[in-house]
PyMOL Python script that loads the backbone (N, CA, C, O; Angstrom):
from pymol import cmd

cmd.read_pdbstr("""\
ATOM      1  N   UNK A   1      45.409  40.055  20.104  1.00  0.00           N
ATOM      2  CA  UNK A   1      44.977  41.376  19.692  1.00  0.00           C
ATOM      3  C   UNK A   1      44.113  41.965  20.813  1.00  0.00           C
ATOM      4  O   UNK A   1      43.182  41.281  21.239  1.00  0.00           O
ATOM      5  N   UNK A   2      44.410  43.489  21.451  1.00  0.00           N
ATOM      6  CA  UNK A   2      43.644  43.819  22.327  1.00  0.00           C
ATOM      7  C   UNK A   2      42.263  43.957  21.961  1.00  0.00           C
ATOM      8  O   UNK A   2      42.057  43.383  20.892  1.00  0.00           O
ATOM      9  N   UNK A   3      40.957  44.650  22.573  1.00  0.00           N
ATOM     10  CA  UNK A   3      39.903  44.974  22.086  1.00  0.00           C
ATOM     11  C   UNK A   3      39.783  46.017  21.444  1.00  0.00           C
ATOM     12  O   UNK A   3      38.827  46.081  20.670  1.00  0.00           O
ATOM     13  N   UNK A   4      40.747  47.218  21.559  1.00  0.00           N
ATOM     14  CA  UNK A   4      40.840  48.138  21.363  1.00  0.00           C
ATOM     15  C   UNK A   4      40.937  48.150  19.856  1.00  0.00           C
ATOM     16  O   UNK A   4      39.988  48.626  19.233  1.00  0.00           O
ATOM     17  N   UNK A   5      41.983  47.677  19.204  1.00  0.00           N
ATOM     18  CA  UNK A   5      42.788  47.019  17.957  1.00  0.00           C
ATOM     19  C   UNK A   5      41.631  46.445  17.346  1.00  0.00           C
ATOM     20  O   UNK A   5      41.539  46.547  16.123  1.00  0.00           O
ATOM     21  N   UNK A   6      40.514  45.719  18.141  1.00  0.00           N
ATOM     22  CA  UNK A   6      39.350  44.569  17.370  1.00  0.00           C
ATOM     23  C   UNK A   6      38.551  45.938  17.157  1.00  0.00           C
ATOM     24  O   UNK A   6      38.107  46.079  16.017  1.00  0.00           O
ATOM     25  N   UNK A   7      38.356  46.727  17.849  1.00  0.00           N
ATOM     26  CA  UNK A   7      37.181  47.799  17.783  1.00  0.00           C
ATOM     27  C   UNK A   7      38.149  48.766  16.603  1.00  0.00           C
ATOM     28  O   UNK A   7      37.420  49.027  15.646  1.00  0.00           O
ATOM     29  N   UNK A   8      38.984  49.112  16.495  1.00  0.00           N
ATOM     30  CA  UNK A   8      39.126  50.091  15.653  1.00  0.00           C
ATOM     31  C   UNK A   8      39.115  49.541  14.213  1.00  0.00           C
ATOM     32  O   UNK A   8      38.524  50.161  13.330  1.00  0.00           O
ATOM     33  N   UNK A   9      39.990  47.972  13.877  1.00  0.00           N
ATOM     34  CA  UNK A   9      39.711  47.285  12.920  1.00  0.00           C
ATOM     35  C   UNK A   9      38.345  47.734  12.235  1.00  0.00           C
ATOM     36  O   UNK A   9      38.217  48.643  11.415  1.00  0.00           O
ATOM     37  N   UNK A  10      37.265  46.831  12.793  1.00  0.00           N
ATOM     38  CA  UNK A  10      35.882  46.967  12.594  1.00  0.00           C
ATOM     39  C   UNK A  10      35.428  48.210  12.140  1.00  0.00           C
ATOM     40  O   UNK A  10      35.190  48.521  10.973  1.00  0.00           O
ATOM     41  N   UNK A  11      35.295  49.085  13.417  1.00  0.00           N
ATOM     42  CA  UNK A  11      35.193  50.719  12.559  1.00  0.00           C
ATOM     43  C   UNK A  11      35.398  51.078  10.985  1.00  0.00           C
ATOM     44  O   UNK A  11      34.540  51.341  10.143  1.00  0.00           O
ATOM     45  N   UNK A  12      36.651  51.011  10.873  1.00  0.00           N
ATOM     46  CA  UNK A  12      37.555  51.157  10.295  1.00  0.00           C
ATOM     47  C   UNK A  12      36.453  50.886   8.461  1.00  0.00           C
ATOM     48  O   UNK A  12      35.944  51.617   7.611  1.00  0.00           O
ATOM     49  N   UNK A  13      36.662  48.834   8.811  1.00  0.00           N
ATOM     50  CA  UNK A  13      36.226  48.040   7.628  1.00  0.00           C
ATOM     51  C   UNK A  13      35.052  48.362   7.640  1.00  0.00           C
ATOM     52  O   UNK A  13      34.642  48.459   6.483  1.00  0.00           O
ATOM     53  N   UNK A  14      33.923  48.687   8.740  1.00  0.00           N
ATOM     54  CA  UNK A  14      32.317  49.193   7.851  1.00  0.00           C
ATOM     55  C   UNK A  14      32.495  50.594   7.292  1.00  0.00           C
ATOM     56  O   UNK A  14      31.899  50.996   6.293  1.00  0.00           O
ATOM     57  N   UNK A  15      33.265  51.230   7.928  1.00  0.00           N
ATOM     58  CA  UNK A  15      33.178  52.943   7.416  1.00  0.00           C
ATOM     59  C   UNK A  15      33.641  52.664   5.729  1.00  0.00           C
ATOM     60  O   UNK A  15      33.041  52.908   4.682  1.00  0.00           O
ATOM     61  N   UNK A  16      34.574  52.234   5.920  1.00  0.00           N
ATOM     62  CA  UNK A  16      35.232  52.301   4.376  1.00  0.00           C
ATOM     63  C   UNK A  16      33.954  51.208   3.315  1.00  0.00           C
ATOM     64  O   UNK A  16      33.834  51.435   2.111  1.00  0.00           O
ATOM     65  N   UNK A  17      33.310  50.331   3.864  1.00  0.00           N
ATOM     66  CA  UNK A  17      32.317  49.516   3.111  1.00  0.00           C
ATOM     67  C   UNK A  17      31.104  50.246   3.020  1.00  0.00           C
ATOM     68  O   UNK A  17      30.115  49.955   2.348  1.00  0.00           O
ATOM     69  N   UNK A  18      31.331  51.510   3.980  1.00  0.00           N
ATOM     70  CA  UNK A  18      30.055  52.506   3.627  1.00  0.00           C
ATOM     71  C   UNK A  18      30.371  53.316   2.365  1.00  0.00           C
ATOM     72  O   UNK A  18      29.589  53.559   1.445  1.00  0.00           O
ATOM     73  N   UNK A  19      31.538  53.657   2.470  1.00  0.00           N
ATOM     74  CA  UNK A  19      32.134  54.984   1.577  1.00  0.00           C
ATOM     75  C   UNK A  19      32.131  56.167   2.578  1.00  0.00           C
ATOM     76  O   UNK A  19      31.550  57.250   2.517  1.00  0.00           O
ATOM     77  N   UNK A  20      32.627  55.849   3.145  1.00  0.00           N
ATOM     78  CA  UNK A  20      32.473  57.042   4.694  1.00  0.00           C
ATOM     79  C   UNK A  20      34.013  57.430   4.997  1.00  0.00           C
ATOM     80  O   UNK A  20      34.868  56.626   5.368  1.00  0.00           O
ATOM     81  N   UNK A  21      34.169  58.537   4.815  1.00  0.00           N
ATOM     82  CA  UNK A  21      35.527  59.146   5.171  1.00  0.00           C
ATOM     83  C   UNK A  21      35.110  58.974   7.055  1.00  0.00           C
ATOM     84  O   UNK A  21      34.141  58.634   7.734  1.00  0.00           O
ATOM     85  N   UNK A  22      36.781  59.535   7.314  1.00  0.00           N
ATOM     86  CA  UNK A  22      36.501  59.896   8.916  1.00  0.00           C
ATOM     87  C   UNK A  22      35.757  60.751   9.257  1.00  0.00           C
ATOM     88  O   UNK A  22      35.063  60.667  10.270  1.00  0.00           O
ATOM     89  N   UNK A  23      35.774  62.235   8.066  1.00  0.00           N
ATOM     90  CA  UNK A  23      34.795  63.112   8.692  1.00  0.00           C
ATOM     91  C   UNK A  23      33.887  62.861   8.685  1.00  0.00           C
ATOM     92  O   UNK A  23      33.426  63.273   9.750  1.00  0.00           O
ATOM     93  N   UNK A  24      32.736  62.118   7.838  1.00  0.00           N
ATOM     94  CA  UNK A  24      31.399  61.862   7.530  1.00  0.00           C
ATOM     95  C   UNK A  24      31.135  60.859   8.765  1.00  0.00           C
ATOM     96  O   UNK A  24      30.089  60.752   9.405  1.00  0.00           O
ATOM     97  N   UNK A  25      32.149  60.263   8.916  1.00  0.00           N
ATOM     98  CA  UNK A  25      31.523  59.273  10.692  1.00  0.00           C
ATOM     99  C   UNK A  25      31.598  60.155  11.355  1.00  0.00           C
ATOM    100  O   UNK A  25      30.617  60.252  12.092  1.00  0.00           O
ATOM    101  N   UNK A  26      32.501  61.091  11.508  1.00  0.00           N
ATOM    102  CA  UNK A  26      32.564  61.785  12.546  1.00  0.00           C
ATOM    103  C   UNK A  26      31.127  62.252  12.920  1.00  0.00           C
ATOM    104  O   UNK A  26      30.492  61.897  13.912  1.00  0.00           O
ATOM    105  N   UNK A  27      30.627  63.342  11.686  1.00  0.00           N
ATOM    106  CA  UNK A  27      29.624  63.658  11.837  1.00  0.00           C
ATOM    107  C   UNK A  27      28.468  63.063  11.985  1.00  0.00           C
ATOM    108  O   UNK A  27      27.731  63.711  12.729  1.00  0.00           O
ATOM    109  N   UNK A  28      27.991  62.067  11.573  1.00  0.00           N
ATOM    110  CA  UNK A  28      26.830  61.415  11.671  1.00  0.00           C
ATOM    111  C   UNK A  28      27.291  60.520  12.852  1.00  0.00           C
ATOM    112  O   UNK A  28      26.555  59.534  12.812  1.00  0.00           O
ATOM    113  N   UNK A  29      28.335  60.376  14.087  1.00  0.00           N
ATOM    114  CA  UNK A  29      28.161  59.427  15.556  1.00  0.00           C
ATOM    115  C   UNK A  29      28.424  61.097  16.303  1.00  0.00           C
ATOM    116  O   UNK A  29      29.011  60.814  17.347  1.00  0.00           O
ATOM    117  N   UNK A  30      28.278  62.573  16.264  1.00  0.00           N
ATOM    118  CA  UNK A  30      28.623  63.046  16.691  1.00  0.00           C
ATOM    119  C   UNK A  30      30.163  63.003  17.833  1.00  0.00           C
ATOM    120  O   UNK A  30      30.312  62.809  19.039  1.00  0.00           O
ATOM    121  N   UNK A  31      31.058  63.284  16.727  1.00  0.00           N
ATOM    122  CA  UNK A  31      32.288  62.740  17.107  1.00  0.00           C
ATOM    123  C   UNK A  31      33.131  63.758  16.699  1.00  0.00           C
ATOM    124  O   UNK A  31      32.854  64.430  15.706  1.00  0.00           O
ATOM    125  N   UNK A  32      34.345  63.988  17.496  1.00  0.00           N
ATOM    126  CA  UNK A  32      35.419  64.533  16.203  1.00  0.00           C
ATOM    127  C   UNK A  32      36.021  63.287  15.243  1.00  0.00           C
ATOM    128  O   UNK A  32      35.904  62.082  15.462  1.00  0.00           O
ATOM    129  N   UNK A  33      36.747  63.987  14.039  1.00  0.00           N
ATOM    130  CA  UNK A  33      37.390  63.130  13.095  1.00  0.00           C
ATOM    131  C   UNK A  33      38.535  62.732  13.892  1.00  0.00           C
ATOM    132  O   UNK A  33      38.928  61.573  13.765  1.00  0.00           O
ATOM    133  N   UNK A  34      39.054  63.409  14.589  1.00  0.00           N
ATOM    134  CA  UNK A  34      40.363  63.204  15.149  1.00  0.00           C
ATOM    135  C   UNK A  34      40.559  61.668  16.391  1.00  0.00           C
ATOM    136  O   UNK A  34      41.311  60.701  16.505  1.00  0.00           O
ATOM    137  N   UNK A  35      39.092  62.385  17.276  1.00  0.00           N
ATOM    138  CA  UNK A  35      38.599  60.773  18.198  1.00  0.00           C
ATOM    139  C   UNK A  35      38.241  59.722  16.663  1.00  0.00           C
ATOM    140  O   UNK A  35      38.435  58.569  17.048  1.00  0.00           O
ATOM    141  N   UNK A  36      38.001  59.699  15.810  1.00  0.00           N
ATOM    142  CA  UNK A  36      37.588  58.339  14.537  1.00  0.00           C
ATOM    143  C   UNK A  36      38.626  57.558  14.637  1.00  0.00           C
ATOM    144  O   UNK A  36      38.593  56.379  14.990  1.00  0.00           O
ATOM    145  N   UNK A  37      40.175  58.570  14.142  1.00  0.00           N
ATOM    146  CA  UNK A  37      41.218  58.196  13.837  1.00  0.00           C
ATOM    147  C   UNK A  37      42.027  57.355  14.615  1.00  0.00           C
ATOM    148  O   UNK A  37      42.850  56.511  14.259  1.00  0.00           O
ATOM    149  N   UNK A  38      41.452  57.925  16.401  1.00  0.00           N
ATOM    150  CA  UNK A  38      42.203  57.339  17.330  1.00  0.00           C
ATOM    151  C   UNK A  38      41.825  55.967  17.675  1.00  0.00           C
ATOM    152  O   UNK A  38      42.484  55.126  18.285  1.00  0.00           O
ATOM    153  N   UNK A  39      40.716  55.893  17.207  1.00  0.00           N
ATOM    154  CA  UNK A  39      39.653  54.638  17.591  1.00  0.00           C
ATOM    155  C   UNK A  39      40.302  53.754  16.713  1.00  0.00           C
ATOM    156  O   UNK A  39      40.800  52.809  17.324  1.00  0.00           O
ATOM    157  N   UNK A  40      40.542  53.709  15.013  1.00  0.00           N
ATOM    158  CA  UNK A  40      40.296  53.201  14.292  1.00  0.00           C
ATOM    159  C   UNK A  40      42.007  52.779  14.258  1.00  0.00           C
ATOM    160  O   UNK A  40      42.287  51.762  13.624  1.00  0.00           O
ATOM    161  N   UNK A  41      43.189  53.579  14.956  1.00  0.00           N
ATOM    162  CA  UNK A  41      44.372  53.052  15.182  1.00  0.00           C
ATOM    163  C   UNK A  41      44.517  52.270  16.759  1.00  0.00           C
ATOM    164  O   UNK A  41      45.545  51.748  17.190  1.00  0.00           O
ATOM    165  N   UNK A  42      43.135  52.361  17.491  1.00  0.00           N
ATOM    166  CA  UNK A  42      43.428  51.403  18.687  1.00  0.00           C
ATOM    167  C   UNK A  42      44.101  52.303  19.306  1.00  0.00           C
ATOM    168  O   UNK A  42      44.650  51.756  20.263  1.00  0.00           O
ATOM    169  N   UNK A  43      44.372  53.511  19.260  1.00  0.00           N
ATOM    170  CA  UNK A  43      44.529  54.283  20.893  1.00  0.00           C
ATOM    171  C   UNK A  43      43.881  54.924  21.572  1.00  0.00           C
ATOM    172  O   UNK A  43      44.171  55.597  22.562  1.00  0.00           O
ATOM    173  N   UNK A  44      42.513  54.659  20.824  1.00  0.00           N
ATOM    174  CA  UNK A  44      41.355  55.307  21.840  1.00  0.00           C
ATOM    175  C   UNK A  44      40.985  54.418  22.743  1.00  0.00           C
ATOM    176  O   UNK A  44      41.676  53.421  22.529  1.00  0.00           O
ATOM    177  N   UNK A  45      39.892  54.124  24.117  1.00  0.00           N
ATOM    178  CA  UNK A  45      39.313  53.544  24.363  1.00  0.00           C
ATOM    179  C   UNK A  45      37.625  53.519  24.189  1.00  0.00           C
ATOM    180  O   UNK A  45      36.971  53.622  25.226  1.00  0.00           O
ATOM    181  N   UNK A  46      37.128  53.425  23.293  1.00  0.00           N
ATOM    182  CA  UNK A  46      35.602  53.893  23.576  1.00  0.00           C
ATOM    183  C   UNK A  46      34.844  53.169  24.449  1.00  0.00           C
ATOM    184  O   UNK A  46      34.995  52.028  24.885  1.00  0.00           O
ATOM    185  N   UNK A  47      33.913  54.088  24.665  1.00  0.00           N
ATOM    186  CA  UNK A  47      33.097  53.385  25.778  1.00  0.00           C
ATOM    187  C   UNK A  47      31.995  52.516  25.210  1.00  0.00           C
ATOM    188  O   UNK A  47      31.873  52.287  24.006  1.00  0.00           O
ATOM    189  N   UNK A  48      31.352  52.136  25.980  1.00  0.00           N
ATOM    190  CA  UNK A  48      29.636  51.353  25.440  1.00  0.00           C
ATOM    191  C   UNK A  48      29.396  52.527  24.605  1.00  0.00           C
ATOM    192  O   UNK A  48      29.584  52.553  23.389  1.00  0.00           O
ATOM    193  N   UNK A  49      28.874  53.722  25.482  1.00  0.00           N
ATOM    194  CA  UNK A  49      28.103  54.754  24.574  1.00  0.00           C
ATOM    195  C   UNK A  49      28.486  55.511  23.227  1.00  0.00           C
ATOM    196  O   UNK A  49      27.755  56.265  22.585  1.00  0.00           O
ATOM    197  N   UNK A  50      29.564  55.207  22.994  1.00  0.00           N
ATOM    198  CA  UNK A  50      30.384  55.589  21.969  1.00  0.00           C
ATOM    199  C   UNK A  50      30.704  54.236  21.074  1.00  0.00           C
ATOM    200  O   UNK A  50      30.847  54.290  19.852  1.00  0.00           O
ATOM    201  N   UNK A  51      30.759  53.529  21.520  1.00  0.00           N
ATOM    202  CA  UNK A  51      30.638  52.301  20.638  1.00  0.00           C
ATOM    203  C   UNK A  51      28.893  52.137  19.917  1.00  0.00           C
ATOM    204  O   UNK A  51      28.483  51.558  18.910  1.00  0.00           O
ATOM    205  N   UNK A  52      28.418  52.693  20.653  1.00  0.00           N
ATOM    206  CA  UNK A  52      26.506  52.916  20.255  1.00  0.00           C
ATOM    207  C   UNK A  52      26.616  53.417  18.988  1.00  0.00           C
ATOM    208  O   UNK A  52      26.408  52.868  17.906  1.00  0.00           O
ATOM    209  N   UNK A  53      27.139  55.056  19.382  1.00  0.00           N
ATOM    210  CA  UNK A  53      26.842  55.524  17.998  1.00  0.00           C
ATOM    211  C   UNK A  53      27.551  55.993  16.914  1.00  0.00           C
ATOM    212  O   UNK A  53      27.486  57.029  16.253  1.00  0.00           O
ATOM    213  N   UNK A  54      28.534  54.591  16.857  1.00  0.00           N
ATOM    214  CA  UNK A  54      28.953  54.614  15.682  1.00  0.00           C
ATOM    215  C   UNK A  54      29.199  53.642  15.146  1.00  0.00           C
ATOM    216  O   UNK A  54      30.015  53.459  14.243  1.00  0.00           O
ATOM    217  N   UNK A  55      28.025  52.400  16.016  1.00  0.00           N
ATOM    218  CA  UNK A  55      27.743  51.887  15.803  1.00  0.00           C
ATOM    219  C   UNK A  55      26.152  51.600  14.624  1.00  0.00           C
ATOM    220  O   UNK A  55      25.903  50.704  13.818  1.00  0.00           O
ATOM    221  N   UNK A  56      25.492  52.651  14.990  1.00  0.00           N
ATOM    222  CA  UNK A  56      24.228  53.721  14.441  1.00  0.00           C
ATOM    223  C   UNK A  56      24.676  54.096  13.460  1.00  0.00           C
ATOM    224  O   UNK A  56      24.366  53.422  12.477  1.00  0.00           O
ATOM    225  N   UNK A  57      25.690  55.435  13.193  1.00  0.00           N
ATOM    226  CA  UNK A  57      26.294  55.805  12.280  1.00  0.00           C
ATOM    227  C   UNK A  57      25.733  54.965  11.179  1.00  0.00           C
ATOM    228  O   UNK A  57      24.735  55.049  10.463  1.00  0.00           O
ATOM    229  N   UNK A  58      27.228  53.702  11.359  1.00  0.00           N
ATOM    230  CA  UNK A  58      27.601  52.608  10.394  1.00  0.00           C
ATOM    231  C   UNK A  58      26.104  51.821   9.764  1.00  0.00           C
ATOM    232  O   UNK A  58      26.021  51.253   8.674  1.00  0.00           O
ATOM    233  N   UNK A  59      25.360  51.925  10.449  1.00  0.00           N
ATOM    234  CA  UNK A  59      24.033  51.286  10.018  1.00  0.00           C
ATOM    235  C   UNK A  59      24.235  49.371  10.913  1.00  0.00           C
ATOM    236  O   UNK A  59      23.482  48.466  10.554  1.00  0.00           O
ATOM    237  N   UNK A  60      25.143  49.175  11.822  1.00  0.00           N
ATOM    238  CA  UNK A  60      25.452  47.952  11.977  1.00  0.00           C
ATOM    239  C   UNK A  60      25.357  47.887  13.689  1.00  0.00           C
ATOM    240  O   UNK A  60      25.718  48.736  14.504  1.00  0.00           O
ATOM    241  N   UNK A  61      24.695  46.474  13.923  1.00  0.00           N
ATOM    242  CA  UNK A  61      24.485  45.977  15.673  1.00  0.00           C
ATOM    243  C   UNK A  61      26.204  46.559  15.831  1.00  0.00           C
ATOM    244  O   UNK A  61      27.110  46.612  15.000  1.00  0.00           O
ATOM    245  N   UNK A  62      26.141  46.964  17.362  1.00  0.00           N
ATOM    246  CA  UNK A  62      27.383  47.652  18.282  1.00  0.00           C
ATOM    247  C   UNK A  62      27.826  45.643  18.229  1.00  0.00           C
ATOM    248  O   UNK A  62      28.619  45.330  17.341  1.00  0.00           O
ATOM    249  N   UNK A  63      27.508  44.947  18.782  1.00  0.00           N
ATOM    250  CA  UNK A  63      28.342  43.325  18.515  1.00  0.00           C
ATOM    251  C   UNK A  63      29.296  43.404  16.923  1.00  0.00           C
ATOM    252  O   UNK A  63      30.297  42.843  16.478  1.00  0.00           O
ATOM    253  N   UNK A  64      28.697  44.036  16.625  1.00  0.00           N
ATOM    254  CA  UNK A  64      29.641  43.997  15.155  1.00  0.00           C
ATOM    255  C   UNK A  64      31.072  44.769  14.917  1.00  0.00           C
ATOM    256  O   UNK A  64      31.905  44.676  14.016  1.00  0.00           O
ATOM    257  N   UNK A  65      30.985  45.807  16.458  1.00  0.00           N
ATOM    258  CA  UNK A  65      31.840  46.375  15.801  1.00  0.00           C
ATOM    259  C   UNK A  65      33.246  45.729  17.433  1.00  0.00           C
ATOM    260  O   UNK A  65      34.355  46.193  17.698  1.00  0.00           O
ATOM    261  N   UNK A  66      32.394  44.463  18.183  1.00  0.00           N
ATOM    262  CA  UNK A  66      33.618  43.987  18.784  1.00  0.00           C
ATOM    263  C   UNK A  66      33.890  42.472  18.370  1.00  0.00           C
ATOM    264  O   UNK A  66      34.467  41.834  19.250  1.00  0.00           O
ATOM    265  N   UNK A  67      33.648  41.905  17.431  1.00  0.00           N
ATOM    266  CA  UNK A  67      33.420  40.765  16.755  1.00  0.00           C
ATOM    267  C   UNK A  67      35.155  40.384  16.377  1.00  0.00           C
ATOM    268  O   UNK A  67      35.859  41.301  15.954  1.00  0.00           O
ATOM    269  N   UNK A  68      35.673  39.160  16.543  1.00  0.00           N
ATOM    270  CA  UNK A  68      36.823  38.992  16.597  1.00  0.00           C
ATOM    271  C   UNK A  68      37.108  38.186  15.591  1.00  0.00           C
ATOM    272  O   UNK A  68      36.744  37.018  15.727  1.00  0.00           O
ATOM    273  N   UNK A  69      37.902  38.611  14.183  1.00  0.00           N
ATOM    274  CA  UNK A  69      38.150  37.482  12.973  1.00  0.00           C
ATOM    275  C   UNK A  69      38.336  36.227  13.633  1.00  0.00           C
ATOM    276  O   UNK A  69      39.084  35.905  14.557  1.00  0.00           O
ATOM    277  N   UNK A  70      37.403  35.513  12.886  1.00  0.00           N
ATOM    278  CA  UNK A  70      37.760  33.839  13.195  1.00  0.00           C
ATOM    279  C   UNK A  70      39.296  33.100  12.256  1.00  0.00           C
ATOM    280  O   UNK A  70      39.613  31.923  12.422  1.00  0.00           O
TER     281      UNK A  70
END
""", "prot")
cmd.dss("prot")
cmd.show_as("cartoon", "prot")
cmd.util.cbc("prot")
cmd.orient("prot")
């Protein structure tokens, strides 16, 4: 699995364990919904700094959101 795929996974499973649509991440990592979507299907690449804050957003350490199922 690339990182990309591990990072959007993750996204993905805290947003929805928040109750967080795409738009509501969007808004609270200052993001579009549209970059959420791309992230969260693995065709985005985010960077560190974008992995920060939505990482913030989510309420969860940025390690959490590249953490690889055991």
């Amino acid at each position: 699995m690339d990182i990309n795929a591990v990072v959007g996974k993750n996204v993905k499973h805290h947003r929805e364990a928040k109750g967080f649509s795409q738009e509501q991440l969007a808004f609270e990592a200052d993001l579009h919904r549209t970059y959420i979507s791309g992230v969260e299907r693995g065709v985005r690449n985010p960077t560190v700094l974008i992995i920060a804050k939505l990482a913030d957003a989510l309420g969860v350490k940025p390690s959490k959101l590249l953490e690889l199922e055991e």
